[in-house]
C-alpha positions in Angstrom: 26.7 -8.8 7.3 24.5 -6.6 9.3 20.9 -5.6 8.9 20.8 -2.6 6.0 20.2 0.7 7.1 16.8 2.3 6.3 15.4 5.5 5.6 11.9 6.2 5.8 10.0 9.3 4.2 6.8 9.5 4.8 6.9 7.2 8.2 4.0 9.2 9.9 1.6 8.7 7.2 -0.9 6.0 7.0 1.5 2.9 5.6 4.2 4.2 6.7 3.9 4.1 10.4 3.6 0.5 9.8 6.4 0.1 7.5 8.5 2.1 10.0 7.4 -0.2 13.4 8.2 -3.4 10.8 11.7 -1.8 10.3 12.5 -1.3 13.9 10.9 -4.4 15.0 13.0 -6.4 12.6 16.2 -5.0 14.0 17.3 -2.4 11.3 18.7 0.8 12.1 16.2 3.1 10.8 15.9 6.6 10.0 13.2 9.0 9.3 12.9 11.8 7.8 10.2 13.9 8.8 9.6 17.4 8.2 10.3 19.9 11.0 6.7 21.0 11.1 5.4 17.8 11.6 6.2 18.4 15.4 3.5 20.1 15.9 1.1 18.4 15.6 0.6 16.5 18.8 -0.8 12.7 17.2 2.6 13.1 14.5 4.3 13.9 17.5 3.4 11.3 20.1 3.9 8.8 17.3 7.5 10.2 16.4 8.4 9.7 20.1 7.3 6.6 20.0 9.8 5.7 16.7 12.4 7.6 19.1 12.0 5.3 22.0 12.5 1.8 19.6 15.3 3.2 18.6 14.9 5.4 15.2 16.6 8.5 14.6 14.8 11.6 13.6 16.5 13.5 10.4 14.8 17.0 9.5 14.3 17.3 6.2 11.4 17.1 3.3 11.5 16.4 -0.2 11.8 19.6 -1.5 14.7 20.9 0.1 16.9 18.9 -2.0 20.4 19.2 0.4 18.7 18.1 3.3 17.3 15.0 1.1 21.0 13.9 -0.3 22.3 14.2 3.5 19.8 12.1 4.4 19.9 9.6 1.9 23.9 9.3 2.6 23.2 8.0 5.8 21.2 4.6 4.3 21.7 1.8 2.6 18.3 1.6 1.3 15.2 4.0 0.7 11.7 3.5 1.2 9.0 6.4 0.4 5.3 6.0 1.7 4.3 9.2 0.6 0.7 10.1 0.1 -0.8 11.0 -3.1 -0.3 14.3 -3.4 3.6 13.6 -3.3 4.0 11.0 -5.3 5.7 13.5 -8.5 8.2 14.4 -5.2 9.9 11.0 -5.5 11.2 12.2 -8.9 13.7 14.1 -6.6 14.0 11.3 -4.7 15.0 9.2 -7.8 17.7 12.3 -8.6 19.3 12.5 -4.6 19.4 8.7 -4.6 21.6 8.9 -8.4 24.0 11.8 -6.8 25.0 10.3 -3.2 25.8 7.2 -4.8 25.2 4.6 -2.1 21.5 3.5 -1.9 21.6 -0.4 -3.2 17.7 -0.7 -3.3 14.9 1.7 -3.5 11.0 1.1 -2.4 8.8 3.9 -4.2 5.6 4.4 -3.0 3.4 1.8 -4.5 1.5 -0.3 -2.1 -1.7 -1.0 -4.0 -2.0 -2.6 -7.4 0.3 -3.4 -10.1 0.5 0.0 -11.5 1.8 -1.8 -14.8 -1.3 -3.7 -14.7 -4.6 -1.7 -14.6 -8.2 -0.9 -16.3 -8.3 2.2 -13.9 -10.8 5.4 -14.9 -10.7 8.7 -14.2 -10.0 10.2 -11.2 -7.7 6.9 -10.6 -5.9 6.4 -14.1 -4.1 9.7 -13.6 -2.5 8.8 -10.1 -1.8 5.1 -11.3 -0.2 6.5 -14.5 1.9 9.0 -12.2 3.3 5.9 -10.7 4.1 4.2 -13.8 6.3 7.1 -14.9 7.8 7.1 -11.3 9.0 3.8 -11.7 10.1 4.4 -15.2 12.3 6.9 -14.4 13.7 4.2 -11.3 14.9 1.8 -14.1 15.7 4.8 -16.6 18.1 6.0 -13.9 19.4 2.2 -13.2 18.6 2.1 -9.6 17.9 -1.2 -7.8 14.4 -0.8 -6.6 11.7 -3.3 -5.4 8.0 -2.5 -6.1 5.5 -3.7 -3.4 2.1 -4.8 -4.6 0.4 -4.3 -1.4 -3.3 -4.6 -3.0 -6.4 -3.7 -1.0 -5.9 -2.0 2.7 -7.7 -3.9 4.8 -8.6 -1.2 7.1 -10.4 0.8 4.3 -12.1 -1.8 2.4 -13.0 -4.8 5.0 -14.6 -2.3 8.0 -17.9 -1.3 5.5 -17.0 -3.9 2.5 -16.7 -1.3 0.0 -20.1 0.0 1.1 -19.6 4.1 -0.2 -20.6 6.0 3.1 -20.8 2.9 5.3 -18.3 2.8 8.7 -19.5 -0.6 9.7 -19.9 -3.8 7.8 -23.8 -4.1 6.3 -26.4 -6.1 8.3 -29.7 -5.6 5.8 -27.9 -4.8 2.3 -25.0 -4.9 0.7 -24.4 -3.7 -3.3 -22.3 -6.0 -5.1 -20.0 -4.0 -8.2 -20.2 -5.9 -11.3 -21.0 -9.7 -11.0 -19.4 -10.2 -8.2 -16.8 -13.0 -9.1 -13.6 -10.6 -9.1 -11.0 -11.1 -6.9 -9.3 -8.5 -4.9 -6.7 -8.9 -2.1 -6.9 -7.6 1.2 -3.8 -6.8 3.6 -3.6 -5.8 7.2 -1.6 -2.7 7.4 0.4 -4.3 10.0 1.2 -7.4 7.6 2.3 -4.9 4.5 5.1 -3.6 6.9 6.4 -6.8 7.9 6.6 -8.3 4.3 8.3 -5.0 2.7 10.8 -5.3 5.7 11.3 -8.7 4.9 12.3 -8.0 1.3 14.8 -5.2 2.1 17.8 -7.7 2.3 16.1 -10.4 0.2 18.3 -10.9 -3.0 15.4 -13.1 -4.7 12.9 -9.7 -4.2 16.1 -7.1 -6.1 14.5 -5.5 -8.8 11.5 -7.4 -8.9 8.0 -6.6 -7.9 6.9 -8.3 -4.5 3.5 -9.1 -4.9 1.1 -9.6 -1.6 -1.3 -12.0 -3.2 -1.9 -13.6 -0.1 -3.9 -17.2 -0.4 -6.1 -16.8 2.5 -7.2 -13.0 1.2 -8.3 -13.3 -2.2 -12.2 -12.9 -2.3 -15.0 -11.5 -4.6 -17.7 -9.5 -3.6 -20.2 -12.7 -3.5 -17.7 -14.5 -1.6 -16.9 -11.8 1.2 -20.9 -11.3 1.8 -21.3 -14.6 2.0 -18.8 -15.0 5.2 -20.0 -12.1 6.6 -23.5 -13.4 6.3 -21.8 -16.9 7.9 -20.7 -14.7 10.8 -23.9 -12.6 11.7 -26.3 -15.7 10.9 -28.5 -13.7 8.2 -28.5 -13.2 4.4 -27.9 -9.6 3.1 -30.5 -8.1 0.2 -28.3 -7.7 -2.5 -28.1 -5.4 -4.8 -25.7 -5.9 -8.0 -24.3 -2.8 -10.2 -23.6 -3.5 -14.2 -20.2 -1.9 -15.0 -22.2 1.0 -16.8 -24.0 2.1 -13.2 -20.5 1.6 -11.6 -19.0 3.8 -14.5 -22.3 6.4 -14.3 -21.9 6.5 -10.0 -18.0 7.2 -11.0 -18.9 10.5 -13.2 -22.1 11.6 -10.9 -20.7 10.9 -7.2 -18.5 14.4 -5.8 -14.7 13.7 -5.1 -14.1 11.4 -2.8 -16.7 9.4 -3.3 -16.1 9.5 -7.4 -12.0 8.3 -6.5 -13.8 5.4 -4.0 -16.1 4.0 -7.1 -13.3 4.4 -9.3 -11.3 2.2 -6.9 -14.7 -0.1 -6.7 -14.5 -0.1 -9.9 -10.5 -1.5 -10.8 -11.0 -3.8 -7.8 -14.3 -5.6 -8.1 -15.1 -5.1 -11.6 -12.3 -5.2 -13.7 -10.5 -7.5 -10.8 -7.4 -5.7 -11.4 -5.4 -7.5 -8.3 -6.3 -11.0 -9.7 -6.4 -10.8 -13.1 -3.2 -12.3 -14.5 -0.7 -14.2 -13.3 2.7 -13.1 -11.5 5.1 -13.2 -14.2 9.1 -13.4 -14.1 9.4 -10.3 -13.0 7.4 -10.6 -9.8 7.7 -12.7 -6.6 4.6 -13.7 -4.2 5.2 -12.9 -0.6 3.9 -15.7 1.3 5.8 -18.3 -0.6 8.7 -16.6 -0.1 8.3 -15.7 3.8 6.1 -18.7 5.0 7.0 -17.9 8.6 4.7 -14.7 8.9 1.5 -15.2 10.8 -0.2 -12.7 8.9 -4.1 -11.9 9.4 -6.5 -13.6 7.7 -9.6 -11.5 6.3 -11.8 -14.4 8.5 -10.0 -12.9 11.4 -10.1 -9.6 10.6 -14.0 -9.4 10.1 -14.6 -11.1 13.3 -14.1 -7.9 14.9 -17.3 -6.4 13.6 -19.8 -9.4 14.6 
């Protein structure tokens, strides 16, 4: 059997550009559907032509024009959305269009962050994670095969200032530490997340299951991450630690985005909502099952900033 067919929505966006360069390194004949306005805009552009010239196909379409989304879907085997936030209640037509062409054998919804299943999120968070609950409610409801990937932290948002609000660049005099300090959260090179939800596309052991990128070599707590940045740059950090009540009071005080950023703080560092329980039945842990990735290390990944 040959490599499944792929269609991509939302392969300009931040994870998905990754997702789609995984597919199309990893020999699948991909497809991507891309609105007909997205064209113009010459960075969406340049990195469209660069799909085009590894070999994707372009389909115009978008989520709300429901024909154009069934057409496109016919052409697949299997779906995977990245869409961002703000079209996350769209996949509910995705989940409709997948149920009336008849032929998709697994869908990837747009998760790529926590177990949504799994969370103490607060407000402005809890309504986006809840969203996603109901989105993949409505997956099983509707009895479509569907994988659910459990990307946990970007690395590329959270290891450049180490979840320092306002910060580009990693801390070199002080760093604030959310809670005690001893929860675990996960972080994943963008490039890595595509490679592993590529991998489980044609995986039997991922079907219907959640893939979960807990990777060994990326689990650290606040304490532990300033203490090998401290390792790298040769000096201790001032530290300053938040109870949860001053990470709850910055998450009501702070103006949007910082409030959704300490709300985020707050699921990953206090509550430890990546790390807090153990993959059950239902899930699968990517590196076991796909040993042979060389994926980045957060020890790596920091080195950049020294």
């Amino acid at each position: 059997m040959g490599r499944s067919r792929i269609l991509i929505i939302g392969a300009t966006g931040y994870i998905g550009r990754h997702v789609a360069n995984a597919s199309l390194a990893q020999g699948h004949p991909t497809f991507l559907l891309v609105r007909e306005s997205t064209s113009t805009n010459p960075e969406k552009a340049q990195l469209l032509d660069s799909f085009k010239s590894k070999g994707a196909t372009i389909i115009h379409g978008s989520l709300d024009d429901y024909t154009s989304l069934v057409e496109a879907i016919k052409k697949a085997d299997v779906v995977i959305s990245t869409v961002g936030g703000a079209q996350i209640a769209d996949q509910f037509n995705v989940i409709k269009a997948i149920k009336e062409a008849g032929n998709i054998k697994r869908f990837f919804p747009t998760e790529f962050s926590n177990d949504f299943d799994r969370h103490h999120a607060v407000e402005p968070l809890k309504s986006s994670f809840d969203l996603k609950v109901k989105v993949r409610r409505a997956i099983e409801a509707a009895g479509i095969p569907y994988t659910y990937v459990s990307a946990n932290t970007f690395a590329g948002y959270f290891l450049p200032n180490l979840s320092q609000l306002g910060l580009t660049a990693p801390p070199r005099d002080k760093i604030v530490i959310y809670g005690d300090g001893n929860s675990k959260a996960v972080y994943v090179k963008e490039e890595d997340i595509g490679t592993f939800t590529i991998k489980a596309v044609d995986d039997p052991r991922t079907l219907s299951k959640i893939l979960y990128l807990r990777l060994p070599a990326n689990i650290f707590s606040n304490n532990e991450l300033a203490a090998l940045w401290e390792k790298k740059i040769g000096k201790s950090l001032e530290k300053e630690y938040l109870s949860e009540e001053q990470v709850l009071k910055l998450v009501q005080e702070t103006p949007f985005p910082g409030n959704y950023m300490m709300a985020i703080y707050h699921s990953l560092h206090v509550k430890g909502d990546q790390t807090n329980f153990e993959i059950g039945s239902n899930g699968v842990e990517a590196s076991e099952l796909y040993p042979d990735v060389k994926y980045t290390t957060v020890d790596e990944y920091l080195s950049q900033f020294v």
